[in-house]
C-alpha positions in Angstrom: 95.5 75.6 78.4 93.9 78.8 79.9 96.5 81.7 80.7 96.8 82.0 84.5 96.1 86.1 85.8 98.5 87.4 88.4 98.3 90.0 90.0 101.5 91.9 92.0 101.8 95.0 94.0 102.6 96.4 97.5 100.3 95.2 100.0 97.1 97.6 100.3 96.9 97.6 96.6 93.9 96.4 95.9 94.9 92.3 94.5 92.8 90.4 97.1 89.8 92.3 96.4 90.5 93.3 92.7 91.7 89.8 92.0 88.6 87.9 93.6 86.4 90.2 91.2 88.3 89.9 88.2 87.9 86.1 88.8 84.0 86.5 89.4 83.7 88.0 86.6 85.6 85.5 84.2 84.0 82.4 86.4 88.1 81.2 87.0 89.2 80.1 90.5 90.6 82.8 92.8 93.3 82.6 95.0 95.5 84.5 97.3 99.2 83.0 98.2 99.0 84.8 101.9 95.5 82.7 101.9 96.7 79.6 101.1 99.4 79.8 103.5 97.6 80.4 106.4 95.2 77.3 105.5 98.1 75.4 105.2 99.8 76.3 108.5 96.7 77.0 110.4 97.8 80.2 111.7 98.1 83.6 110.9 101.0 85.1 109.0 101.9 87.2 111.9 103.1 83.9 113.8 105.1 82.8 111.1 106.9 85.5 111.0 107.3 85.7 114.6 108.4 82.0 115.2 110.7 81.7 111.8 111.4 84.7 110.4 110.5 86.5 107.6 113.3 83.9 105.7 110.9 81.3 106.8 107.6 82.6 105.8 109.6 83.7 102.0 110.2 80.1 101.8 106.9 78.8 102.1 105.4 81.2 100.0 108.0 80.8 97.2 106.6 76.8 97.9 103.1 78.1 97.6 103.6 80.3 94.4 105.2 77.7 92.5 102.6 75.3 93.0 99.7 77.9 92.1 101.2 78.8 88.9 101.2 75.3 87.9 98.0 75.3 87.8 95.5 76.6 84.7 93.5 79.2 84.5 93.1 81.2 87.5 93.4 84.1 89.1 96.2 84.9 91.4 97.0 87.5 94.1 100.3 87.2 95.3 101.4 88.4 98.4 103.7 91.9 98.5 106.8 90.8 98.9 106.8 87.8 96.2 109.0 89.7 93.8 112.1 89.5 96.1 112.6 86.0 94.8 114.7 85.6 91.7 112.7 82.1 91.2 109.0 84.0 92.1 109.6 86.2 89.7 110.5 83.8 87.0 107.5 81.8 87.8 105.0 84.9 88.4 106.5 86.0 84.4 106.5 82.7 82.6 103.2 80.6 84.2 100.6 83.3 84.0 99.9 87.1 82.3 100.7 89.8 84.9 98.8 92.9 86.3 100.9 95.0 88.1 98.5 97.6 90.8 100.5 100.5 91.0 99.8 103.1 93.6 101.6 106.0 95.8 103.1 105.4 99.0 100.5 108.0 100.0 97.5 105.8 98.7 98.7 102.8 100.4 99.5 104.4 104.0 95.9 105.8 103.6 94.4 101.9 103.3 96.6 100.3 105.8 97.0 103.1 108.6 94.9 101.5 111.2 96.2 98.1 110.5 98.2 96.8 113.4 98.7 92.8 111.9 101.2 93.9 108.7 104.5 92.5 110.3 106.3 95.1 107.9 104.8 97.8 108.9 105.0 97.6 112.7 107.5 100.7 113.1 107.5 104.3 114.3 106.9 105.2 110.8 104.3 102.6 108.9 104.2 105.8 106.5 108.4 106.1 105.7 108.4 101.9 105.6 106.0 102.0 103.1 108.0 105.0 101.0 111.3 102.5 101.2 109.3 99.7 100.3 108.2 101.1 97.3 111.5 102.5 95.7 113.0 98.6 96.8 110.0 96.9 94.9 108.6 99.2 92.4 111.6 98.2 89.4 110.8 94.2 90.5 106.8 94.4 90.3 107.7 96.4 86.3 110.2 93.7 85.5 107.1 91.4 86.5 104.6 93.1 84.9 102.5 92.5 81.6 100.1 95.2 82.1 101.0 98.5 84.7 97.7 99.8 86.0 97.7 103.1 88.4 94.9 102.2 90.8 94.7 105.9 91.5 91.2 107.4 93.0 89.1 104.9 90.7 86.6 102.8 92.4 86.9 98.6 93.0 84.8 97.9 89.8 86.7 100.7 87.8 90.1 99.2 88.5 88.7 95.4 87.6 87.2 97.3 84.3 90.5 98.5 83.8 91.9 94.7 84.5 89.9 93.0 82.3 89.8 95.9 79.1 93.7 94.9 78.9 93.1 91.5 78.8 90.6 91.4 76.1 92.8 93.8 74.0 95.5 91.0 74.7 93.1 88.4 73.3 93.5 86.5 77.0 90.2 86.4 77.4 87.3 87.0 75.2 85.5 90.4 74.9 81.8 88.9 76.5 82.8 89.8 80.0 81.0 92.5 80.3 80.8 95.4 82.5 79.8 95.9 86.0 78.2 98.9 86.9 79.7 101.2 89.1 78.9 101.5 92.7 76.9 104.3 93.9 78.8 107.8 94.9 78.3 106.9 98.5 80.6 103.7 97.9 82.7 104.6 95.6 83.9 107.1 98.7 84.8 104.3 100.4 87.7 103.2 97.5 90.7 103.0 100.2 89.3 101.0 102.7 87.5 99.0 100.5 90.2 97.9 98.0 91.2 95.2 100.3 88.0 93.7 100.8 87.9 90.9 103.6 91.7 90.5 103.8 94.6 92.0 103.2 96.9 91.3 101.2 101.0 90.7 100.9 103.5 90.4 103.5 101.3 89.0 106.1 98.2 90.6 106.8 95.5 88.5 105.9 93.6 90.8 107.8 90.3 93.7 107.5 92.0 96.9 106.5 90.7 98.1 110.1 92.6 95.3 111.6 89.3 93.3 112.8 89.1 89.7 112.1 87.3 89.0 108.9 83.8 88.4 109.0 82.4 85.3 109.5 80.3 83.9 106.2 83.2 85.8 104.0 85.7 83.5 105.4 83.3 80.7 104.7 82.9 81.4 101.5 86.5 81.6 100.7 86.9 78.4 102.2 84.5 77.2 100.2 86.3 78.4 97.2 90.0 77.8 97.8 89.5 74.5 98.8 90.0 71.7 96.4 90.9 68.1 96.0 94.0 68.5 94.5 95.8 70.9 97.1 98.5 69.9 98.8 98.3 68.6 102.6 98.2 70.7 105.1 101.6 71.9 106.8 102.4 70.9 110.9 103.4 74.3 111.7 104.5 74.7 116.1 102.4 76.7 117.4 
């Protein structure tokens, strides 16, 4: 059975877009819990929240994560506020080898500033949220983690160098991965905004990092790839 990679952290971290490389790289299946639950509601994690709650959205996605890390083999971005279940936790640690993205409270207001569809972080002060978000979570995403990686100033291909060295010094996955070259200066300038690719990720905001919807032939593609015969059927969700 192949060893499952997760990947935990605040949202703004970097998983979505880190984690869909990583799994490029090592030809696995991606997949992102705040993903799946939107395909299987059929709306936007904003709207869950806003019709049940963040207790209702923590229960679906504890639904989600269990049946993702019963799976073999793939690559995992969880959402930001996974660790707060006891039972998330336990699966996240004992289905799957654990990456946690660590960064500053700084770092992440920087990537997630102009985002106005992060339920958490609609207050008078996104930038204070954030700070309290981090002392509540940091000791849960450690007592997760297999591997603590500072995300830091490095650019997108850096951080999944960095992902994928520790896993070859583990022995989960063999040493033939390979590098990718880094992007160009003009790019790698770009490393906040770009860390969260298409979508967001954690605690609802499955969303661009500028807020815009995400473009067009990305979401097709991740269609494409996060749909399979074997998921579960899709939720009736009231809209």
């Amino acid at each position: 059975m192949l060893e499952n990679v997760i990947l935990v952290g605040l949202m703004g971290a970097g998983k979505t877009t880190v984690g869909r490389a990583v799994a490029r790289r090592l030809g696995r299946q991606f997949y992102d819990s705040d993903h799946e639950i939107e395909a299987r509601t059929g709306v936007r994690i904003p709207i869950i929240f806003e019709h049940e709650g963040e207790d209702g959205f923590r229960q679906r996605e504890a639904q989600t994560i269990d049946e993702l890390t019963q799976r073999s083999g793939i690559v995992l971005a969880t959402g930001g506020g996974a660790v707060l279940r006891a039972e998330n936790r336990e699966h996240i640690k004992s289905r799957g080898t654990v990456v946690y993205l660590r960064a500053t409270p700084h770092d992440l207001w920087l990537r997630t500033r102009r985002d106005k569809n992060r339920p958490l972080l609609q207050t008078a002060d996104p930038r204070a949220r954030l700070e309290q978000l981090f002392r509540e979570r940091d000791a849960l995403y450690r007592e997760c983690a297999t591997f603590v990686i500072e995300t830091g100033r490095p650019s997108v291909n850096a951080l999944v160098n960095m992902v994928l060295m520790q896993l070859e010094v583990a022995g989960i996955v063999p040493s033939n991965t390979g590098e990718a070259s880094e992007a160009p200066d003009g790019q790698a300038s770009a490393h906040d905004e770009a860390l969260e690719g298409a979508h967001g990720d954690g605690d609802g905001d499955a969303v661009q990092a500028d807020g815009h919807d995400e473009d067009p032939a990305q979401a097709d593609r991740d269609a494409a790839v996060q749909t399979l015969p074997t998921s579960p059927a899709r939720d009736t969700f009231p809209r």
